[in-house]
N, C-alpha and C positions, 0 to 999 in steps of 0.2 A: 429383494427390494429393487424396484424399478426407478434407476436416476431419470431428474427432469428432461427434456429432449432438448437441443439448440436448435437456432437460426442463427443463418447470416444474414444482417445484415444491410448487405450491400447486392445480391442477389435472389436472398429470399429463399434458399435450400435450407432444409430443415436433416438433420439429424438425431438417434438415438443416441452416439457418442463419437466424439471428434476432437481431434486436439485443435484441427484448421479446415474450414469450408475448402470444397475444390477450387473455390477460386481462387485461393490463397488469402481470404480476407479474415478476421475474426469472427469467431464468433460469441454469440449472448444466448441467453433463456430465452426460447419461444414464448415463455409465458414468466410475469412476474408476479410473485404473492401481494396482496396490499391486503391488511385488516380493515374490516367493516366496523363502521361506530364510530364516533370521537377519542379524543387521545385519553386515557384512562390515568386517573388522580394520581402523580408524580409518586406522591406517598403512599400509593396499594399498588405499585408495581415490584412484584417478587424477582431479585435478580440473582439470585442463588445459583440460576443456570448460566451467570456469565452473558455473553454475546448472545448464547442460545435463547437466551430472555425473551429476546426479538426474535421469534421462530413465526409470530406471521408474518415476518416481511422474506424470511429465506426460504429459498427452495429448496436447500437441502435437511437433511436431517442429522442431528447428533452424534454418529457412531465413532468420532474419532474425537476426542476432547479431555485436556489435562486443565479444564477449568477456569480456561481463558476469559479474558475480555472485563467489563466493567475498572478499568484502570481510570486512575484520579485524576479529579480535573482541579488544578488548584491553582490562586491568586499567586501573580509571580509581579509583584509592585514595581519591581525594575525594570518590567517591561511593559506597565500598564496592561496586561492582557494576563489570563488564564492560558497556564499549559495543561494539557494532554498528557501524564506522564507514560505513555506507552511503551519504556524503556523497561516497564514491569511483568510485562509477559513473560512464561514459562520459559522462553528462549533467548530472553531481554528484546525482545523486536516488536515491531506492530504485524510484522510479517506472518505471527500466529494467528491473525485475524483470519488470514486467508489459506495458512495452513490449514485449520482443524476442518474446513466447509470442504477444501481441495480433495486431502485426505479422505473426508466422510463420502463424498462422491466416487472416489476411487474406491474404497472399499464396498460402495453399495453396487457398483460394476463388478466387484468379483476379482479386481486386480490383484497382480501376484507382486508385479514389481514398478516401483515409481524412477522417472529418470526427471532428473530438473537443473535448470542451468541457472548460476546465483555466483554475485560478486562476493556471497557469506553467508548475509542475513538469513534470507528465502531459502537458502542451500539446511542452514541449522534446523529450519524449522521444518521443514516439509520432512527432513532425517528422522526429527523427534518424533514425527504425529507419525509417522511411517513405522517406527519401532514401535510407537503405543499401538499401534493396529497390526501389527505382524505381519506388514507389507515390507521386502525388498525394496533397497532403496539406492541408486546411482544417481551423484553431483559432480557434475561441473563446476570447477570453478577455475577461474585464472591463475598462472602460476606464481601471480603475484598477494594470494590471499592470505588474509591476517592468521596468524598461528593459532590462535583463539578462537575461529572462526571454522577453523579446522578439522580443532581440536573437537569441535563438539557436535562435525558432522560423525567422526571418526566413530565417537566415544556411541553415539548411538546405533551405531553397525552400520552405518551405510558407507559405501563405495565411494569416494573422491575421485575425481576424475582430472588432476590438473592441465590447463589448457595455456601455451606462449602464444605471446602476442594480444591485441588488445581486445577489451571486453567484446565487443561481436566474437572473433574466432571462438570464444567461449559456446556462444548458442550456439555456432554455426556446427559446430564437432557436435552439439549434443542433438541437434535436429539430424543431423544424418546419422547418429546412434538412433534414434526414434524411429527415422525411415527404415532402418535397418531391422527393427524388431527386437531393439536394446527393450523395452519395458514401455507403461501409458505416461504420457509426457505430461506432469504435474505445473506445469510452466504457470510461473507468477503471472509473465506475461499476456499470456496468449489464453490460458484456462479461463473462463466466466465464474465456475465456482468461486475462484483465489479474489473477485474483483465482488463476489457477492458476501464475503467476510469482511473484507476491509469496510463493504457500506455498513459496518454494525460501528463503525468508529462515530460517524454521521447518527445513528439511532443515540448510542450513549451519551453525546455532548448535550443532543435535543432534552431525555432525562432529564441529565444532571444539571438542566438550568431549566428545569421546568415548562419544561418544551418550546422554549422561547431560542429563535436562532439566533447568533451573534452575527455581527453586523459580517463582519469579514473571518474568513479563516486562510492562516498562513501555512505551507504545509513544503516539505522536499519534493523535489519532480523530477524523477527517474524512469522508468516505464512506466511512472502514473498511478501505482497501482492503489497507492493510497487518495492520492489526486482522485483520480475516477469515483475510486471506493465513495468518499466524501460525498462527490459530486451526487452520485445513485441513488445512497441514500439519504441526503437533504430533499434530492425531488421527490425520493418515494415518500419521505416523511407531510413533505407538502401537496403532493395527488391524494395521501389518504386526509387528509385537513388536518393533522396534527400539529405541521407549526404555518405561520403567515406567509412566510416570505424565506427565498434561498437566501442564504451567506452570500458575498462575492468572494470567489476562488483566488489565491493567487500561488502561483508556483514558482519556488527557488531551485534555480539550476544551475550548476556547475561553470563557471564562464569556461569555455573549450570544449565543453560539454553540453550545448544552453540547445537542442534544433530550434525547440518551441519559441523560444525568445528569438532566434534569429527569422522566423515562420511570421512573428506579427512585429517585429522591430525591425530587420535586417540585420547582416553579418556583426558588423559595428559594436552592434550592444549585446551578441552573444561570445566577442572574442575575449581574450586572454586566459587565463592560465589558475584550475585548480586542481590539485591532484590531494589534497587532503580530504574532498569530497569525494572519496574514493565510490562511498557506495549508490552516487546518480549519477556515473561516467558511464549515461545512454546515448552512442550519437543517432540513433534511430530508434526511437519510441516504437512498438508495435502496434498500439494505440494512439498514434500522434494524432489524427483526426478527429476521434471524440475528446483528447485534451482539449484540443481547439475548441471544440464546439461547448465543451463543458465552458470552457472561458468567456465565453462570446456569450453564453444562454448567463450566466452569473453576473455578468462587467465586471469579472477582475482582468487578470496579469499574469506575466510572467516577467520574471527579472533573474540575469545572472549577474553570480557574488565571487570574486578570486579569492584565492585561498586566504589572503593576511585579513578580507573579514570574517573567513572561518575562524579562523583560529582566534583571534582579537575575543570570537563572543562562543566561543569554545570556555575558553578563561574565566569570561564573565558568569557562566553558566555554573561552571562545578564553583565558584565563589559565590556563588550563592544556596549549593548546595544541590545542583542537579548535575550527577554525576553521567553525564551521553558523552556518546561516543562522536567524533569529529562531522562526521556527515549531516549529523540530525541537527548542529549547529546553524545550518545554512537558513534553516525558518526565522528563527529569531533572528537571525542578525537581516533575515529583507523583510522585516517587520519595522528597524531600522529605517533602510533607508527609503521603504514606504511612506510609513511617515513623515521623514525629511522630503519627499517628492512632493507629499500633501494628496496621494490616491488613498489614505487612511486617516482619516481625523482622529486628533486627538481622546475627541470624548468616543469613538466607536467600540463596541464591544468586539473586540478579537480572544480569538483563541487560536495557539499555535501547538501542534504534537510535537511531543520529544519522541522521537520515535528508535531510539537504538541504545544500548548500556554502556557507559566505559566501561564497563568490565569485559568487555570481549574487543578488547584494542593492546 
């Protein structure tokens, strides 16, 4: 099987397979799928396949899949909006979005071994979908990763790679294992496959509200991957006419952690201190540019939150019966003080992803 080819970009080189254009920029799909037709009757859409459901809008194809995707979209009254329970993936993450497409791509190259560098989440998943396709599989993660996190790159055979020092040095060891001829670099980041999974979150929400977009969507912003994902597929669902109008984007980052917030705010509004939001401590986006522009093409935002509003609506969460893990806290609670700013109206339709499990904390 012949995977789709990339471009860059930012220079316009094209490739068969790449983890980075020579110019060092990222890369995307030379070519993107859009279905022909109108959007087809909410109630004769067969989604038995999961994510795969939406297989005209991806360019990859199926061969790595534990039946991911289609996760529940439900009324959370406390927070006037619908969550995204994303916490219910095979691997409790949203991060399978972009595993099984990763994975499927690598496998339709013929790869022998995957290396990937992850604060946990991305790390568990890209292990699993790698075990379910009989790929090798080497993680990076920081030596400060959760035991549970670990645990369940371990349990699926792959290789942990702990790295001291702060999340960069993490990539930065697994890029020069890569340059090195460690194995094809699965990177949440940098891959276009991993960012053409998460746009199935974007297809699903469109669905399960009968293809009608909601005003706003709140979401964690980390290297973006879910951010982008979103963004990708809300436009691809609007270039095919499926739904009217984009959501406006907004992204919750980490205060000490915030570039993008400090990128359209200044220093100011992305200082102080969260280290509970362990899993979006990015100080360098690889993607910061099209966060940006994805922001800018939407009119939303970005805003950072310190840890005592993590945790504050950490609490609120599992008392209400949604059991995430501390990071994926960070949406709803700048759903908060969106609201309270007045850039989200009261009566607007929002939807926020949970996107992580307590059970892996």
């Amino acid at each position: 099987m012949t995977a789709p080819s990339l471009r860059c970009r930012d220079c316009g080189a094209t490739y068969a397979d790449r983890w980075r254009c020579a110019c060092g920029h990222p890369l995307d799909y030379a070519e993107r799928p859009l279905p022909d037709g109108p959007a087809p009757d909410p109630a004769s859409v067969d989604t038995r396949d999961g994510l795969w459901s939406f297989d005209a809008f991806l360019p990859e194809s199926p061969l790595v899949t534990l039946g991911e995707g289609m996760t529940p979209l439900v009324d959370a009254a406390d927070w006037d909006a619908q969550f995204k329970l994303e916490y219910v993936f095979p691997t409790g993450s949203f991060k399978d979005r972009g595993a099984t497409t990763t994975v499927s791509r690598a496998a339709a190259l013929g790869v022998d071994t995957v290396v990937e560098d992850s604060s946990g989440n991305a790390g568990a998943a890209i292990a699993t979908y790698a075990a379910r396709a009989g790929i090798d599989a080497e993680i990076y993660v920081p030596a400060s990763v959760k035991d549970a996190k670990l645990r369940a790159i371990r349990r699926a055979g792959a290789t942990p790679v702990k790295t001291e020092g702060p999340r960069q040095a993490t990539t930065d060891a697994c890029v020069d294992a890569v340059t090195a001829g460690a194995g094809w670099y699965a990177s949440h980041a940098w891959n276009p496959a991993f960012f053409a999974g998460t746009a199935t979150f974007a297809y699903e929400t469109a669905l399960q509200r009968d293809w009608d977009a909601p005003d706003a969507v709140v979401l964690p912003l980390g290297h973006g991957t879910l951010f982008l994902g979103a963004y990708r597929g809300f436009r691809a669902l609007e270039e095919a006419g499926w739904i009217d109008s984009l959501p406006r984007l907004y992204g919750a980052q980490a205060a000490g952690y915030a570039p993008i917030v400090e990128a359209l705010h200044g220093a100011d509004a992305a200082a102080g201190t969260n280290d509970v939001a362990d899993g979006i401590q990015i100080p360098e986006p690889t993607r910061g540019h099209q966060i940006r522009d994805a922001i800018a093409d939407t009119g939303g935002d970005a805003i950072a939150l310190d840890e005592a509003a993590v945790e504050t609506e950490l609490a609120a969460l599992h008392a209400a019966g949604f059991y995430t893990e501390p990071t994926c806290a960070i949406a709803p609670a700048a759903l908060r003080v969106l609201r309270e700013r007045g850039a989200i109206d009261a009566d607007e339709d929002v939807v926020v992803p949970l996107t992580g499990s307590g059970l892996k904390t």
